[in-house]
C-alpha positions as CSV (number, residue, x, y, z in Angstrom):
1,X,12.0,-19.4,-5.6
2,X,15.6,-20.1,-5.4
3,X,16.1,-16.6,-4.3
4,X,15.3,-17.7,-0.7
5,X,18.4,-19.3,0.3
6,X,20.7,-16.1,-0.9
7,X,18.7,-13.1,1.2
8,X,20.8,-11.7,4.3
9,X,19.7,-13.0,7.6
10,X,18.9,-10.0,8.6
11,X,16.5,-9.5,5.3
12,X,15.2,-12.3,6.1
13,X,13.5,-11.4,9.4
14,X,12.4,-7.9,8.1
15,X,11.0,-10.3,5.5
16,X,9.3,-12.5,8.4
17,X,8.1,-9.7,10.1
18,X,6.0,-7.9,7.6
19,X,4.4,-11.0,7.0
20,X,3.6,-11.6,10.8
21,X,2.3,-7.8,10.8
22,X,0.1,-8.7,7.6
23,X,-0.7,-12.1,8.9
24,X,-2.5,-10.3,11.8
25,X,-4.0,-7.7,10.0
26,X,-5.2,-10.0,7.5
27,X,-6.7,-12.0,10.2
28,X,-8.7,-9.2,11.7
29,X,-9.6,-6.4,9.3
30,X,-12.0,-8.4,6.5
31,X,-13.7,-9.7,9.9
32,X,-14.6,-7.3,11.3
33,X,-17.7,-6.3,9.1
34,X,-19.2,-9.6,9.8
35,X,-18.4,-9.2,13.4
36,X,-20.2,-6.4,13.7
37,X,-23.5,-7.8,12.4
38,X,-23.3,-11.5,13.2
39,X,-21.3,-11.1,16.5
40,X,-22.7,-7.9,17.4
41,X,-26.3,-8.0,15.9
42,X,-25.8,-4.6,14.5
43,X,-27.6,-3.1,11.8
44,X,-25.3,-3.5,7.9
45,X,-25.6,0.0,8.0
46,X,-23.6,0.4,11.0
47,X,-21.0,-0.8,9.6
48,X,-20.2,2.2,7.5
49,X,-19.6,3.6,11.1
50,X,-16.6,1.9,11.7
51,X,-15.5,2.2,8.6
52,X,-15.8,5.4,8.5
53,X,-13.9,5.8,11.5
54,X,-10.9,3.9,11.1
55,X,-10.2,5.2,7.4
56,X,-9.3,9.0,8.1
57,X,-7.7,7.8,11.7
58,X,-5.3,5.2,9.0
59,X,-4.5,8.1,6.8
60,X,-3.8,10.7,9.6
61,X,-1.4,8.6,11.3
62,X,0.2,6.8,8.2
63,X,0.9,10.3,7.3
64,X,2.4,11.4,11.0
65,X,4.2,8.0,11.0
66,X,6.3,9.1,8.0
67,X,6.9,12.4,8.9
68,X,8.8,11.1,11.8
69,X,11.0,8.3,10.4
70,X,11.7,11.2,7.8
71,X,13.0,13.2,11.0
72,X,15.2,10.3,11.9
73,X,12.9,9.0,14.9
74,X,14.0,5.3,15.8
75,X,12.2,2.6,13.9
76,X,12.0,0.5,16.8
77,X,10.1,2.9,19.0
78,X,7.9,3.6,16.5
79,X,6.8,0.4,15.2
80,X,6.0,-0.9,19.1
81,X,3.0,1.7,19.1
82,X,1.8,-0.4,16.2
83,X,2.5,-3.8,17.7
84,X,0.7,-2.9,21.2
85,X,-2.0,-0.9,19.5
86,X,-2.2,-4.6,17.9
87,X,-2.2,-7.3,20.9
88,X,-4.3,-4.8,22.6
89,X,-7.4,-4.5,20.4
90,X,-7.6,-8.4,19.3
91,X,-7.3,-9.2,23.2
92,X,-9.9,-6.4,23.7
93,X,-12.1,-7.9,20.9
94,X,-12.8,-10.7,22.9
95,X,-14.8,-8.3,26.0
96,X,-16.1,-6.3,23.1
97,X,-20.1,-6.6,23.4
98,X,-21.8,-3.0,21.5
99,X,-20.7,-1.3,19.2
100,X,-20.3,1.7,20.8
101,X,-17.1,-0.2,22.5
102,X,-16.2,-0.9,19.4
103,X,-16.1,2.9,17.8
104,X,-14.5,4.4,20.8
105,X,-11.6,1.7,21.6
106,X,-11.2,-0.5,18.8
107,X,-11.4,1.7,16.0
108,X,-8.5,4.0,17.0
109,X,-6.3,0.8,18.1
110,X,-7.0,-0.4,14.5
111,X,-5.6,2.6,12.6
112,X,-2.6,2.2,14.7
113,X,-2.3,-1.4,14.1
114,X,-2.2,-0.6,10.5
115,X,0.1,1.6,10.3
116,X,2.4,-1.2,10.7
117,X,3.1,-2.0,7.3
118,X,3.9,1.4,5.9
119,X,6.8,1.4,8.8
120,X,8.4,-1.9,8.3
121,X,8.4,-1.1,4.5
122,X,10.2,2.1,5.5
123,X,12.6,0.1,7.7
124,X,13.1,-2.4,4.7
125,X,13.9,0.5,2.5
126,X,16.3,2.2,4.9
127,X,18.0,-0.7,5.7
128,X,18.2,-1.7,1.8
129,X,19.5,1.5,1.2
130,X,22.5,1.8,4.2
131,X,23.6,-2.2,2.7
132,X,24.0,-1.3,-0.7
133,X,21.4,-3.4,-2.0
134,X,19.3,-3.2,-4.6
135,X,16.1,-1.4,-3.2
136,X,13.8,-2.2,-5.4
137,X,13.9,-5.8,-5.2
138,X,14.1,-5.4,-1.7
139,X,10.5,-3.7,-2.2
140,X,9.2,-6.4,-4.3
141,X,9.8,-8.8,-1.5
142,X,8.5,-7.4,1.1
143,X,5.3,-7.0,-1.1
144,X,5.1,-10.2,-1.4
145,X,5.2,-10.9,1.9
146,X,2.0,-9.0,2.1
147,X,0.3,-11.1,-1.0
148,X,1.5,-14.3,0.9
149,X,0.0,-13.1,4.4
150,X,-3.3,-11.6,2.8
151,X,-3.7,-15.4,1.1
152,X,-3.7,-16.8,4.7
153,X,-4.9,-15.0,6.8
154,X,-8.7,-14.4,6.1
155,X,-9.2,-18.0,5.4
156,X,-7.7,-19.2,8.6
157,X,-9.9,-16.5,10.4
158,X,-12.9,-16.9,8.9
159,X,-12.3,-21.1,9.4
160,X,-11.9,-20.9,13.3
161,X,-14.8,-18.1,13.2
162,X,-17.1,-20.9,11.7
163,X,-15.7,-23.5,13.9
164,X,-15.3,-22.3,17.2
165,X,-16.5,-18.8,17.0
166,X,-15.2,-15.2,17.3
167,X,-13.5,-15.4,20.6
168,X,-11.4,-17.9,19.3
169,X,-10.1,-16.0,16.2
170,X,-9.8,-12.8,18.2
171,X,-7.4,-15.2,20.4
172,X,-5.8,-16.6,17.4
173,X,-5.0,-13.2,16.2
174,X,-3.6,-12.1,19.9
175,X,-1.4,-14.9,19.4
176,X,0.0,-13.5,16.2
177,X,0.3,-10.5,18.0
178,X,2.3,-12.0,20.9
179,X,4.9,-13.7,17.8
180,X,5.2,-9.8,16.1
181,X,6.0,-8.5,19.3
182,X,8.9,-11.5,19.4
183,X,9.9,-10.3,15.8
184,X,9.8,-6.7,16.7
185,X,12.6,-7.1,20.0
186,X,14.7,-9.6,17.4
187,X,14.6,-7.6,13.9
188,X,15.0,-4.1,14.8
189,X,18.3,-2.8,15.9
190,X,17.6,0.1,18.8
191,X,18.5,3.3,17.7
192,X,17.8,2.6,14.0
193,X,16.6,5.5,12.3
194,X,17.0,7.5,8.6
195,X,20.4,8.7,8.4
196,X,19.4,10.7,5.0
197,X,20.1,14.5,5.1
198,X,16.8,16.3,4.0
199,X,17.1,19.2,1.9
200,X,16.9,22.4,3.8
201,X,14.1,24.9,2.5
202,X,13.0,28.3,3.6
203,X,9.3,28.8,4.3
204,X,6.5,26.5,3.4
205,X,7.5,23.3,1.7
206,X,6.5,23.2,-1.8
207,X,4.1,20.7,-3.1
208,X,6.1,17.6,-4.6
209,X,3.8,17.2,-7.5
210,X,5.7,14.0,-8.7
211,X,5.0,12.3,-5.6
212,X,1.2,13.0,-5.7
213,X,0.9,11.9,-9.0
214,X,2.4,8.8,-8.3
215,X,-0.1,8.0,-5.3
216,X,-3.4,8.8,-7.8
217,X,-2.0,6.4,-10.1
218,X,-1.8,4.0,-7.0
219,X,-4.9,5.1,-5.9
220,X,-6.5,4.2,-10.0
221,X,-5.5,0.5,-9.5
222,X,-7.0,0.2,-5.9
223,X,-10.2,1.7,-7.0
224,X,-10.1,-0.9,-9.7
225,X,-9.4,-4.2,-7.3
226,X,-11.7,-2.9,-4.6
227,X,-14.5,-2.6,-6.6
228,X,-13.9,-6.0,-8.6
229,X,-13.0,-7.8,-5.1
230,X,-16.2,-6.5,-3.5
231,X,-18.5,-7.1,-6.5
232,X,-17.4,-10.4,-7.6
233,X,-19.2,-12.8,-5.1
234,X,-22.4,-11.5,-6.4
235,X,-21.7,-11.2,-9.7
236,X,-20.4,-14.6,-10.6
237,X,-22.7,-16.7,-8.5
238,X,-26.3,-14.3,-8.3
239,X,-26.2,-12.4,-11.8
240,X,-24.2,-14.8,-13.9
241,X,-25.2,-18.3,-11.7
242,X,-21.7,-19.4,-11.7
243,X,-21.2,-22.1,-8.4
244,X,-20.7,-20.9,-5.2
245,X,-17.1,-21.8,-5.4
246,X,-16.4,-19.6,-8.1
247,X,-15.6,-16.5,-6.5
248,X,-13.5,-18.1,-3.9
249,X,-11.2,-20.3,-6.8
250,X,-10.7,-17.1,-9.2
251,X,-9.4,-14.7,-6.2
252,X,-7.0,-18.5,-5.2
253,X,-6.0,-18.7,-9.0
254,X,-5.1,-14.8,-9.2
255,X,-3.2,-14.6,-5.7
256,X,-1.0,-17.4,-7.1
257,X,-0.1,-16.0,-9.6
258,X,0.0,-12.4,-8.1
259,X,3.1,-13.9,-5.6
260,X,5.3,-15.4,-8.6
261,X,4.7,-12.2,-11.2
262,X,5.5,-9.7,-8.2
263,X,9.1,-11.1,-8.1
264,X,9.3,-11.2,-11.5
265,X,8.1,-7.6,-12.2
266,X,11.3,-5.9,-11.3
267,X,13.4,-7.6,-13.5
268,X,11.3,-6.5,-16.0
269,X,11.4,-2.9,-14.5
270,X,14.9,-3.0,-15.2
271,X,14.1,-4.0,-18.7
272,X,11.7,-1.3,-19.5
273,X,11.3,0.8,-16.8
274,X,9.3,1.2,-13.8
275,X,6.6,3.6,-15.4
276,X,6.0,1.3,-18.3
277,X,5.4,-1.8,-16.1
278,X,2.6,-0.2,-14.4
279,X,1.4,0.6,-18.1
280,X,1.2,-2.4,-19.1
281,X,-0.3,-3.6,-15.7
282,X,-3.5,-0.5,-16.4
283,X,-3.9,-2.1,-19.9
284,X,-4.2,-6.0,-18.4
285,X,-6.9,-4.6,-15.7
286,X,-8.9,-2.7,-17.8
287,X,-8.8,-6.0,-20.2
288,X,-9.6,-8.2,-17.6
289,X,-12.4,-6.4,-16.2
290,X,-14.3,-6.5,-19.4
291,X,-13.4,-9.8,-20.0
292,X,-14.8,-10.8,-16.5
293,X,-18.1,-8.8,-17.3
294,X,-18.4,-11.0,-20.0
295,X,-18.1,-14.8,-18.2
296,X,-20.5,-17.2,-18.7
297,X,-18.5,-20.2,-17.5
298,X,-15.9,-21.3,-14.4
299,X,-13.3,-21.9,-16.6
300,X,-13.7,-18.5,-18.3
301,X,-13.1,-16.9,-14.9
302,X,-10.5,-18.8,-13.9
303,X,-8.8,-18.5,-17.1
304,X,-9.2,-14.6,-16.5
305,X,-8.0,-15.2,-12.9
306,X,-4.2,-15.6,-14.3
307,X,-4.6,-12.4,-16.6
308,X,-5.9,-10.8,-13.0
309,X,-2.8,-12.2,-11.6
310,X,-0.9,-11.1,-14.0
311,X,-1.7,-7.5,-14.0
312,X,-2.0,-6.8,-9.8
313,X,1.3,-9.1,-9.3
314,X,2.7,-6.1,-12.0
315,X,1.7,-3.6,-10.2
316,X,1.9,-4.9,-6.5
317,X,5.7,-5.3,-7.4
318,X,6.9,-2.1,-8.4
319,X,4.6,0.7,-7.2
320,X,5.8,1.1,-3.3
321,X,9.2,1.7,-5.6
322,X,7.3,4.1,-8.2
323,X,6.0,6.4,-5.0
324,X,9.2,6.2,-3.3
325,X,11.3,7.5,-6.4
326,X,9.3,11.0,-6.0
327,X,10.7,11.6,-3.1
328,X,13.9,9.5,-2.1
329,X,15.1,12.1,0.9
330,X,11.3,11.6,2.3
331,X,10.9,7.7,2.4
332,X,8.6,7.7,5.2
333,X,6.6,10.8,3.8
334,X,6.4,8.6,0.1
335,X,5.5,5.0,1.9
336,X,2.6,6.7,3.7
337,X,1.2,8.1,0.6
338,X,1.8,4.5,-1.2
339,X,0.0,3.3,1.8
340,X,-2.8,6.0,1.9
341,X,-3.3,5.0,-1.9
342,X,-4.2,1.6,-0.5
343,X,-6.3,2.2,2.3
344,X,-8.1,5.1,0.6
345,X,-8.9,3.4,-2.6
346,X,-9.7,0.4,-0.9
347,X,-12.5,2.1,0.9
348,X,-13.4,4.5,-2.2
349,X,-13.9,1.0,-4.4
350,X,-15.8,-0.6,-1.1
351,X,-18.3,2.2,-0.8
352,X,-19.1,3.6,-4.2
353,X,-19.7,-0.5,-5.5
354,X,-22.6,-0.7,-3.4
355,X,-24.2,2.6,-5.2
356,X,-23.0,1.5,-8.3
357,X,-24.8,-2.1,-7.8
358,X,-28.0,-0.7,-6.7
359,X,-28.6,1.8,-9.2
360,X,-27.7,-0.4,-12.3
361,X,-26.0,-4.1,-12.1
362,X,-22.7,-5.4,-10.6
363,X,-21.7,-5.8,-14.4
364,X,-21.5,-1.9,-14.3
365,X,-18.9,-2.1,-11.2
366,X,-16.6,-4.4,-13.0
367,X,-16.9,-1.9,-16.3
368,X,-16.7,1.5,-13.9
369,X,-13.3,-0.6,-12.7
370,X,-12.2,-1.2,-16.2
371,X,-12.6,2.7,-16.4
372,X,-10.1,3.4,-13.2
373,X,-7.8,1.4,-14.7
374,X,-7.9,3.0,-18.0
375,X,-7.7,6.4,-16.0
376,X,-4.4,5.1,-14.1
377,X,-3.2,4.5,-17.9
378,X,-3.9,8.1,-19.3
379,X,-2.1,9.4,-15.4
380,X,0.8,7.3,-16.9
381,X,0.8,8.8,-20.1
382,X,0.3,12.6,-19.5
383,X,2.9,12.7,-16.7
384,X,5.7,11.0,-18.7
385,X,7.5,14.1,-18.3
386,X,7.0,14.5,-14.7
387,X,10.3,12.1,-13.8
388,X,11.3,10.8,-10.5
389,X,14.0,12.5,-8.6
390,X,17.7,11.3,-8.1
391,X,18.8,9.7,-4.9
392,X,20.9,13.1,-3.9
393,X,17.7,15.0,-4.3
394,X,18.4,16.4,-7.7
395,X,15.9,16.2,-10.3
């Protein structure tokens, strides 16, 4: 960690305020299932509702977001949609009472909220990219300022939730908001935008092929850590009868570990290449999951826990550069697909476990994940050919 004392100043906040944003996402989003049926004393179903709200809203405006820092709008005024959108909806949560409040206000404040991320990782790229420095590694931090937040946050949430309710947390998290506001004036400079030429074409814009493929790899590993992260609760402690701690030690033992290899994983990019990282990271997750199918004992899933580590830290730490590579005139066009990848497998791995469960055993989940992984591997494989493109927009 001796890397800390050498960043820029100026890294440093960009660094500080992607975890603030992260930090207050963390805090809310995981919550708000439970909110809805223990604060709201709606039906489990309903919260499918919400859901399904808040995904395609995410995706639509992850996807405008990029389009216009890729036409040189200012980061600054951008991002503040994001951080209102933010302070408005947790103080808002607090008056929220049905959940018919809650589909027609909060869920469309939440999909701006989140795109958040995708534009300070954008601004983080830009601003790599006009210093000179080394982009990837800028990348690599600034994911792991997400791992670090995500580590925090839902804990600290779901804490003050148990001891002194949901009004509390929704105030916490309006505190957060107030500090990411703070960042926000401080970090950005006004008038910061892309200063990257685009190429000119005639017509319709072609399909970049290379960039898609590089989001459904994305979208392989996402599948496979939603649908582990949402069936192992139930798996270790009602179908295998590990303790109740089990599930909560493993996902402590394989954040660790995620945080160290993410910095770690682009020098061994530059080793062996970015592609052959994330091949190595399909083949530990599609190991792991059987492995983890296979527990019997707490020490067997912690022990896996590290190899689970191991293989998301991999990945977490070079795929937003992976994406980004397939289209390096349109950074805010690739962070929005690396961020659609997220939020879409997320919710793909989410929804499907629960069919998956029902109609055979949570032990099936965590070997249909083995099998996402293994398909992000054979992505890998076949597209070898299908290389990213040169910074000038050359191939």
């Amino acid at each position: 960690m001796n890397f800390v004392p050498q960043l820029p100043r100026q890294v440093a906040l960009i660094l500080l305020l992607q975890f603030t944003n992260s930090l207050g996402v963390s805090a809310l989003v995981p919550m708000m299932s439970f909110f809805i049926v223990e604060g709201l004393k709606a039906e489990p179903w309903q919260i499918g509702l919400y859901s399904g709200l808040v995904m395609p809203l995410t995706l639509a405006v992850n996807r405008w977001a990029g389009e216009r820092l890729d036409n040189h709008f200012p980061v600054k005024r951008l991002l503040i949609v994001s951080v209102l959108a933010y302070i408005t909806l947790s103080a808002l949560l607090t008056q929220v009472t049905s959940l018919l409040i809650l589909l027609v206000l909060i869920a469309p404040l939440m999909s701006l909220s989140n795109m958040g991320a995708g534009v300070v990782f954008t601004f983080g790229r830009l601003y790599a990219e006009q210093q000179g420095m080394d982009v990837a590694r800028v990348n690599s931090w600034l994911r792991m300022m997400v791992s670090l937040a995500w580590m925090i946050g839902p804990a600290v949430s779901f804490s003050v939730v148990a001891r002194f309710g949901f009004v509390s947390a929704f105030l916490s998290a309006f505190g957060i908001g107030i500090v990411y506001l703070t960042l926000w004036y401080i970090v950005i400079p006004s008038g910061f935008r892309s200063t990257r030429e685009r190429r000119k074409t005639t017509g319709r814009e072609p399909i970049n092929w290379g960039l898609q493929i590089a989001g459904l790899t994305c979208l392989g590993f996402v599948i496979t850590n939603s649908l582990f992260v949402s069936a192992m609760p139930l798996f270790f402690v009602h179908e295998t009868g590990l303790p109740g701690a089990t599930p909560g030690l493993s996902l402590s033992v394989k954040c660790l570990l995620e945080v160290f290899v993410i910095f770690g994983s682009v020098r061994l990019a530059e080793r062996i290449g970015t592609r052959q990282v994330l091949m190595l990271a399909a083949c530990l997750a599609a190991i792991s999951m059987v492995l983890f199918a296979q527990v019997t004992a707490l020490w067997q899933a912690l022990a896996i826990s590290v190899l689970e580590g191991v293989y998301y830290g991999l990945f977490a730490g070079v795929a937003i550069s992976f994406v980004q590579s397939y289209a390096p005139d349109r950074p805010g066009r690739a962070t929005a697909v690396y961020m659609n990848s997220l939020f879409l497998g997320g919710m793909i791995g989410s929804v499907s476990m629960g069919f998956i469960a029902s109609a055979t055993s949570f032990q099936t989940v965590l070997y249909t994940a083995a099998f996402s992984a293994v398909t992000a591997l054979f992505v890998l494989i076949a597209t070898l050919k299908v290389q990213p493109k040169a910074v000038d927009g050359s191939v």
